[in-house]
C-alpha positions as CSV (number, residue, x, y, z in Angstrom):
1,X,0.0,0.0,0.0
2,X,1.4,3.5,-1.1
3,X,2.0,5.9,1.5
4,X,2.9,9.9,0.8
5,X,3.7,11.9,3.3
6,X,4.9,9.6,5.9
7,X,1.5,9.0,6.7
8,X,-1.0,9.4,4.3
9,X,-2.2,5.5,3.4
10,X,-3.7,5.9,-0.1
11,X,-6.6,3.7,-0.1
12,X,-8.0,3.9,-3.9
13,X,-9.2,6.5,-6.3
14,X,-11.6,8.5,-6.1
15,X,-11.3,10.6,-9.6
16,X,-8.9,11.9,-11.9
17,X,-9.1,14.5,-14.1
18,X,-6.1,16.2,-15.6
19,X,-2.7,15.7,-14.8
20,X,-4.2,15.4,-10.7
21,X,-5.9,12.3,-9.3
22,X,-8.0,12.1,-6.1
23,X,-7.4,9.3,-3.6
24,X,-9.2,8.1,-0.1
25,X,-6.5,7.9,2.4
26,X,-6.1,7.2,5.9
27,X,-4.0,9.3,8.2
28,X,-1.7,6.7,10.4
29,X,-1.6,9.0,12.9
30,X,-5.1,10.5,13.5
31,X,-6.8,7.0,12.3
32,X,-9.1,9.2,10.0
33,X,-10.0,9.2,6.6
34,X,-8.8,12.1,3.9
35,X,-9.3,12.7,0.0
36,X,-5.7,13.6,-1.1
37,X,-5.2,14.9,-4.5
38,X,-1.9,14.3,-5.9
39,X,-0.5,16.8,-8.8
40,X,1.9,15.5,-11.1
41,X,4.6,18.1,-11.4
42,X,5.8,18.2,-15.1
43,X,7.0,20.5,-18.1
44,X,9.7,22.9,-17.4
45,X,10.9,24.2,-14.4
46,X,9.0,27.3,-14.9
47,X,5.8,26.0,-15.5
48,X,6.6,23.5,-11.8
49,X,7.2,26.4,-9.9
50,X,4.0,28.3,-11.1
51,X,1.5,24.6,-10.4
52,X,3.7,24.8,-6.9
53,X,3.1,28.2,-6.3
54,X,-0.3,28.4,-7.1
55,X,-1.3,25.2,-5.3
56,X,0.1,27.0,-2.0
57,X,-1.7,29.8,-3.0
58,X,-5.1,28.0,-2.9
59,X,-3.9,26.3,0.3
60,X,-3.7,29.6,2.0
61,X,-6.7,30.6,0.7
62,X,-8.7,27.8,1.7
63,X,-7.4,27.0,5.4
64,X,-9.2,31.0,5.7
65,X,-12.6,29.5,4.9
66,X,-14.8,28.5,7.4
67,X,-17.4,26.8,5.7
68,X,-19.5,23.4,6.3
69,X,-19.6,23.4,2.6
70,X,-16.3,23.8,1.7
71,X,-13.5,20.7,2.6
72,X,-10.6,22.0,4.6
73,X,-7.1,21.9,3.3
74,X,-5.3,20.5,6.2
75,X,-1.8,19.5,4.6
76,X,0.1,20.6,1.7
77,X,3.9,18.7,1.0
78,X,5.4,17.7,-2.2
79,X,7.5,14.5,-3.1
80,X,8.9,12.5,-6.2
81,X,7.9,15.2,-8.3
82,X,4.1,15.2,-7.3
83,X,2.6,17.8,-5.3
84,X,-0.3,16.7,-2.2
85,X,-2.9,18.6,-0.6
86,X,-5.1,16.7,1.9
87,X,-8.7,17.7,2.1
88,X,-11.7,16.6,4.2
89,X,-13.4,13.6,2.7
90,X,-17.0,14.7,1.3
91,X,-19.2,11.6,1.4
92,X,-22.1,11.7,-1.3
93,X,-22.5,11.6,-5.2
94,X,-21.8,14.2,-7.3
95,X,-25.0,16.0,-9.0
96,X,-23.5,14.8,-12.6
97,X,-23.7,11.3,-11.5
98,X,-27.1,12.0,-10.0
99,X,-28.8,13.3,-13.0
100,X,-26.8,11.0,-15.4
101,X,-28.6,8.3,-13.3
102,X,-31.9,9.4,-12.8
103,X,-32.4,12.4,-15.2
104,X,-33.6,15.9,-14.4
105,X,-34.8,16.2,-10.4
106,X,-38.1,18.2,-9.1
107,X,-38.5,21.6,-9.2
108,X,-38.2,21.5,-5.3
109,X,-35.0,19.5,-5.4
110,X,-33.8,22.3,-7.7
111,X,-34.4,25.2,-5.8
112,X,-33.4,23.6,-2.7
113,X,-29.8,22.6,-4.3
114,X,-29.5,26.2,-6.1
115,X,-30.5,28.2,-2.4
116,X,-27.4,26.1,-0.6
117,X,-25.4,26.7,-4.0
118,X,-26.0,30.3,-3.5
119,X,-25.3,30.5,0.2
120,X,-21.8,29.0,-0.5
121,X,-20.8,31.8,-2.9
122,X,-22.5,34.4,-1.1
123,X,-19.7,33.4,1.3
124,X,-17.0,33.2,-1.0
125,X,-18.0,36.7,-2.4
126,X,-18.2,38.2,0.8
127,X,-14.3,37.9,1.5
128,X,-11.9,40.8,0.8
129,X,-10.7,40.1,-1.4
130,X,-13.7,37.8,-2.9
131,X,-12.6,34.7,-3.9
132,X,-14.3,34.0,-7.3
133,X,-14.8,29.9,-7.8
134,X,-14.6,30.2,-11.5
135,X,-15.7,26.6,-12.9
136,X,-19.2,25.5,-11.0
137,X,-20.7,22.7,-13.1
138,X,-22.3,19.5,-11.6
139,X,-19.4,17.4,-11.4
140,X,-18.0,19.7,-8.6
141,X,-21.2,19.5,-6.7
142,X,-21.1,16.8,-4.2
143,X,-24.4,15.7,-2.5
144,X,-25.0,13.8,0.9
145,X,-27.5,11.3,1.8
146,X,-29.2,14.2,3.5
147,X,-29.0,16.6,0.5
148,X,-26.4,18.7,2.3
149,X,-24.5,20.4,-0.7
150,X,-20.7,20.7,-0.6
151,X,-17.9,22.1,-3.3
152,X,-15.4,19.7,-3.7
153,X,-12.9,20.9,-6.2
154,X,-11.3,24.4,-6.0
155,X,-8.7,23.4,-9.0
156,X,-6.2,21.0,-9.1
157,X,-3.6,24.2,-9.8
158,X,-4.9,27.9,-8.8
159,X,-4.1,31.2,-10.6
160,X,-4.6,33.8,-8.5
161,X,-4.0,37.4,-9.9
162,X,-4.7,40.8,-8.7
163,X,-7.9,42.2,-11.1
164,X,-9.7,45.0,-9.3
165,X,-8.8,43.0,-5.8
166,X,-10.6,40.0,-6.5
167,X,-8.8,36.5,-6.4
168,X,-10.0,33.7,-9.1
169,X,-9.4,30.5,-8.0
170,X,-9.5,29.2,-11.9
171,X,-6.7,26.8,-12.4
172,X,-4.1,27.8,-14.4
173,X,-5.5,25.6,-17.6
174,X,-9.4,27.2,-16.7
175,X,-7.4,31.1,-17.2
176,X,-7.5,29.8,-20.7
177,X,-10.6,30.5,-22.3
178,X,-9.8,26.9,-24.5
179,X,-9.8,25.0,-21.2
180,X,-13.2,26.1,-20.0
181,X,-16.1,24.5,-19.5
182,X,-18.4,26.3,-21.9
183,X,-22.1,25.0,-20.8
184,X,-21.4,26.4,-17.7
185,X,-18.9,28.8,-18.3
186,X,-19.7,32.9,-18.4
187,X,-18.9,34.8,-22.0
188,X,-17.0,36.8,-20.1
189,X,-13.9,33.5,-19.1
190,X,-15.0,32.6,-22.6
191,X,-13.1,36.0,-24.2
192,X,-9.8,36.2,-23.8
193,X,-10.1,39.8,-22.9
194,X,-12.5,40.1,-20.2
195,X,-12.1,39.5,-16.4
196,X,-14.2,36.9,-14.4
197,X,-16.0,38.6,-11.8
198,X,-18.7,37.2,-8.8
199,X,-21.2,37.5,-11.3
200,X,-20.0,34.8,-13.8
201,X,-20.5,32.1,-10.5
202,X,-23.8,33.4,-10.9
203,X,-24.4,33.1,-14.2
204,X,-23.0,29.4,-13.7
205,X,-25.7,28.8,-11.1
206,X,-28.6,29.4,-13.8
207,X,-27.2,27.2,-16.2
């Protein structure tokens, strides 16, 4: 059994998308159970120390948020040219997999799931600087037994930059208008030339 860390016991996978795969782990010194993400660390050196730097970025970001919707960052290392950050482990399906499954839900299902959607970037927003998600779309939704609603990916690699004070935690491949999701995705990440503000997790929301 692989272990990172020293002590991170990776169990299986859980996902993979990318150059970044998501595995259940347990921690051999708590006894508890984590979702680790590992980042594979490749091209130049340049592009390394940019994934490294903006996956410390998002670290630092996220160990702010206080949120039951929102998995904690609770460890961040790298080693053997992949980077790890440990995360809560969100129990539940993801709404992709739900409506794959069993098609479009209720109209009360749906306003339920959009109200909690929209209390979790209310939060985000209401930071200084507001921390914009960037890429909602189903597959990031993760949803309990109970219906509780929880964000489970906030990009494998982070770009944040200074627009107006606002920090976009798009990963660096999302900052490209090629990379994005385009269902989901607001014209304004589409062009090349605009800036992603609150209001395109918004937009994402309705669609």
């Amino acid at each position: 059994m692989v272990c990172v860390g020293g002590r991170y016991q990776l169990l299986g996978e859980l996902g993979r998308g990318g150059t970044s795969t998501v595995f259940l782990a347990v921690d051999t010194v708590l006894h508890k159970q984590w979702a680790v993400k590992e980042t594979l660390l490749q091209g130049d050196e340049e592009y390394q120390r940019r994934i490294i730097q903006s996956l410390r970025a998002e670290a630092n970001v996220l160990k702010e948020c206080d949120h039951p919707a929102i998995p904690r960052i609770v460890d961040f290392f790298e080693e053997n040219g992949r980077a790890y950050a440990v995360r809560d482990y969100v129990k539940g399906r993801s709404l992709k997999s739900i409506v794959e499954e069993s098609g479009l839900q209720n109209v009360e299902t749906v306003l339920d799931l959009g109200m909690q959607l929209c209390s979790i970037l209310s939060y985000l927003h209401s930071h200084y600087p507001p921390i914009i998600y960037g890429d909602l779309k189903p597959s990031q939704v993760m949803i309990s037994e109970d219906g509780t609603v929880r964000l489970i990916d906030f990009g494998a690699a982070t770009q944040l930059y200074a627009n107006g004070g606002v920090l976009d935690l798009r990963t660096i491949d999302q900052c490209d208008a090629r990379f994005a999701t385009n269902i989901f995705t607001a014209p304004e990440i589409l062009n090349e030339n605009s800036a992603a503000t609150t209001s395109s997790d918004v937009y994402s929301i309705g669609m």
